[in-house]
N, C-alpha and C positions, 0 to 999 in steps of 0.2 A: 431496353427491349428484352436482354434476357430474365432481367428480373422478373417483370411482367411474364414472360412465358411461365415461368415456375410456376407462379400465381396459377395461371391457366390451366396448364399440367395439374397440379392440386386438386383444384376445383373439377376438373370432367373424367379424372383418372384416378385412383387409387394410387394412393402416394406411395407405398409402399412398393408396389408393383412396378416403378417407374426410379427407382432410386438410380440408376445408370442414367438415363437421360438428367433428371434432375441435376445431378452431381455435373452432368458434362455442360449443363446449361449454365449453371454456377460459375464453373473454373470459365468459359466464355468470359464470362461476364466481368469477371473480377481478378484472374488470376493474374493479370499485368499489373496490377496497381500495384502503386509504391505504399507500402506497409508505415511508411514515416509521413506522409499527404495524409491526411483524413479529411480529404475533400472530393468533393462529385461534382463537375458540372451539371449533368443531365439529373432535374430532381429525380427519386423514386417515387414509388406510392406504393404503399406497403398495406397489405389487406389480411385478413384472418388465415387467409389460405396459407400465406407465409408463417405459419405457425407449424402448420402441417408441415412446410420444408424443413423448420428448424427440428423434428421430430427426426424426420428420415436422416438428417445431415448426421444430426450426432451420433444417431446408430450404428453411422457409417462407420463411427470410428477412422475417418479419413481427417491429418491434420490440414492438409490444404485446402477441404471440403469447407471444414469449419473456420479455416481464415477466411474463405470466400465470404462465407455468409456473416460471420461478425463484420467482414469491411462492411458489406452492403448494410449493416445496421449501426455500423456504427461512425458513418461516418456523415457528412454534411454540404449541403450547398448553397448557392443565395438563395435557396426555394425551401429547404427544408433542412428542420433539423438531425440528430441522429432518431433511431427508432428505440425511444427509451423504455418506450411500452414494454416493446418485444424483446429488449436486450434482458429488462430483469426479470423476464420471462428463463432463461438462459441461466440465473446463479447458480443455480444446481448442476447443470451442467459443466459449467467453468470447476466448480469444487473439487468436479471428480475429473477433470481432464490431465493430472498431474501424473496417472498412471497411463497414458497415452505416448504410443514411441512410435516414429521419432516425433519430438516435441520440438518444430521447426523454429528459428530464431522469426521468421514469419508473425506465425501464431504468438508467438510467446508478447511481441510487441502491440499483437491485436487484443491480446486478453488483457494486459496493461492497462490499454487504453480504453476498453472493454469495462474492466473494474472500478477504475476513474468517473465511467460516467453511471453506471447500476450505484456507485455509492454504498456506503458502508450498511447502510441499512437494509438495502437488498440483499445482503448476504448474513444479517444480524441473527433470524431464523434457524440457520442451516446448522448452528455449532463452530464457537470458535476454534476448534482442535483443526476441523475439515476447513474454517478459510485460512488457518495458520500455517498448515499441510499446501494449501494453493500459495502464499507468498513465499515459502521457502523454496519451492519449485522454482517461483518465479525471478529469487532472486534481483531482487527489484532495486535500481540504483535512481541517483536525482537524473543523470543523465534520460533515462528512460520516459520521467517523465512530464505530459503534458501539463498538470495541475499539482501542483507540487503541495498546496493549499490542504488538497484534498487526501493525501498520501499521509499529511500529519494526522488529518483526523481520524484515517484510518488507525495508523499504531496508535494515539492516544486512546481511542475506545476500543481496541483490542486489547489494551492493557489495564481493564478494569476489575480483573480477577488475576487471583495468586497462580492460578494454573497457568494463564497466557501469557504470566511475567515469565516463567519459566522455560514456554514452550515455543516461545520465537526466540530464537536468537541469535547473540551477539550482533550480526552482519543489520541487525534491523535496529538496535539500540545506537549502532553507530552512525546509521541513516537520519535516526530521530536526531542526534546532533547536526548534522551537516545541515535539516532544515531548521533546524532552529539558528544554526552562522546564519542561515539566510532569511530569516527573519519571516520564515513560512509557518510558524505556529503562534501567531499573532491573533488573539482575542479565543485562543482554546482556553478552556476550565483545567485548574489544576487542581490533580489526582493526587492527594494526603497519602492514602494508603500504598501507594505505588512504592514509598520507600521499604515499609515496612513488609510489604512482599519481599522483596528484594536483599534485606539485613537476613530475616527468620529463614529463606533458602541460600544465604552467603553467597548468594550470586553477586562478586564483587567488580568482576568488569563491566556488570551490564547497570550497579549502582552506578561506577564512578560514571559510565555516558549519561545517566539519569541527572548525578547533581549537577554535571555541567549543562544540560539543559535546563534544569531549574534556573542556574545563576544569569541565563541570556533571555532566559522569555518569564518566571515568576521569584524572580528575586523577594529578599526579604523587604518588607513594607511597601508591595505591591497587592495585598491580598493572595500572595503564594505562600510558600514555606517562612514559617519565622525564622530567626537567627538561632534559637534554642534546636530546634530541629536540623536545621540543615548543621550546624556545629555539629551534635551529638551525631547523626549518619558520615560526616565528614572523618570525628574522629576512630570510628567504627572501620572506613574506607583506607584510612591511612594507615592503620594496623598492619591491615594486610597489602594494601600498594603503597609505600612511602614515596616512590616516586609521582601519585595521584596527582600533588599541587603542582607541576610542570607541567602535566597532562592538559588540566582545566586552565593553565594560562595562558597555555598554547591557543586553545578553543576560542577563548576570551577574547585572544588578542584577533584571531580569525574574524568574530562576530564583530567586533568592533575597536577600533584606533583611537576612537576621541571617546565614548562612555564605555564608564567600567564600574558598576556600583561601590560605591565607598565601602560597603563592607568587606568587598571581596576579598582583598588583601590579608585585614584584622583579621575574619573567620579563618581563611589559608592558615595564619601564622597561628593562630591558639589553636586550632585543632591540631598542627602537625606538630608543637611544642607537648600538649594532654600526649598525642599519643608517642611521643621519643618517652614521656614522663615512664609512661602505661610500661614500656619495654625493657625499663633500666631493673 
């Protein structure tokens, strides 16, 4: 019922003019819900005028304003699903709510799950810098979230340019490992040039999370990385982390107990042999 009144307010009143109502009609509405439920019993029906809300809400610069209105959009019941229209109506929004204080741990779970469902392409537009700026805010762990699926596809297509290998990091390279243990970046396409960002900027913590994803989701003679490649960056990585091969058999042994590709071992041992060679 409150949502409908918003609608209604929209519709015969200047929205603008009505942002205090609006807003109290909201928190009614939505401000009990549990942030971790993305469920409604009662469907909504979400109309054009809720556009108009979503205009006033963010202006508000209110964070619990705009928790209210992303629950209402984005969550579901046995009648209806989230409002995906209107959500990726919202990317531009979310891009820029990183300078927003305080950033309640509320909100932060609703823009999560918020981002999960607009998808990487809703946000493909806006500049990778500004949605890199939004995940580092965010801070984004596997705990947090709902579609774990969906989070690889995110960093794997954020990292399709040398600037974005540089400009997320570490805490998100080590994220892309954890879903790859778990076996959530299953049927992605793998990115050649990702290593080669990665060698020519010496970013050498955010290669070694890189090979060890390589070796659990596009091993050599899967149509991933050859053996000539992943060798040559391996012995590139051992230069500078000789500890690296305990790192990735740790990883290894995480993703999997019973397979391990036959090569992994050989590659481990010639490359870290090449490079004690390199050092003498």
């Amino acid at each position: 019922m409150a949502y409908q009144w918003c609608s209604v307010i929209c519709e015969n009143r200047n929205p603008e003019h009505c942002e205090g109502v609006l807003l109290a009609t909201l928190e009614l509405g939505f401000r009990h819900m549990n942030p971790r439920v993305y469920y409604i019993e009662t469907p909504l029906t979400h109309t054009e005028n809720h556009q108009e809300l979503a205009n006033v809400v963010f202006r508000s610069q209110s964070s619990e304003a705009i928790t209210d209105l992303l629950y209402a959009w984005a969550t579901r019941s046995n009648f209806h699903a989230p409002a995906l229209t209107l959500l990726g109506t919202c990317a531009e929004h979310l891009v820029g709510l990183q300078h927003l204080a305080p950033f309640s741990s509320r909100l932060r779970r609703l823009v999560i799950h918020s981002v999960e469902l607009i998808g990487y392409e809703g946000f493909e537009g806006l500049g990778v810098e500004r949605f890199i700026d939004l995940l580092e805010h965010l801070h984004v762990t596997v705990e947090d979230m709902n579609m774990g699926f969906k989070w690889a596809g995110f960093l794997l297509n954020t990292l399709q340019s040398s600037e974005a290998t540089q400009l997320l990091s570490l805490w998100y390279w080590e994220l892309l490992v954890e879903l790859a243990i778990q076996n959530l970046l299953i049927y992605r396409t793998y990115s050649p040039q990702v290593i080669t960002f990665l060698t020519e900027a010496q970013e050498w913590s955010k290669l070694e999370c890189w090979i060890g994803t390589i070796w659990m989701v596009w091993p050599p003679g899967t149509g991933g990385a050859t053996e000539e490649d992943l060798g040559r960056s391996m012995v590139l990585l051992l230069r500078q982390r000789p500890g690296a091969t305990q790192t990735l058999e740790q990883w290894m042994g995480q993703w999997s107990q019973e397979y391990i590709p036959e090569s992994f071992q050989r590659i481990c041992k010639e490359a870290h042999e090449e490079a004690q060679r390199d050092t003498l």
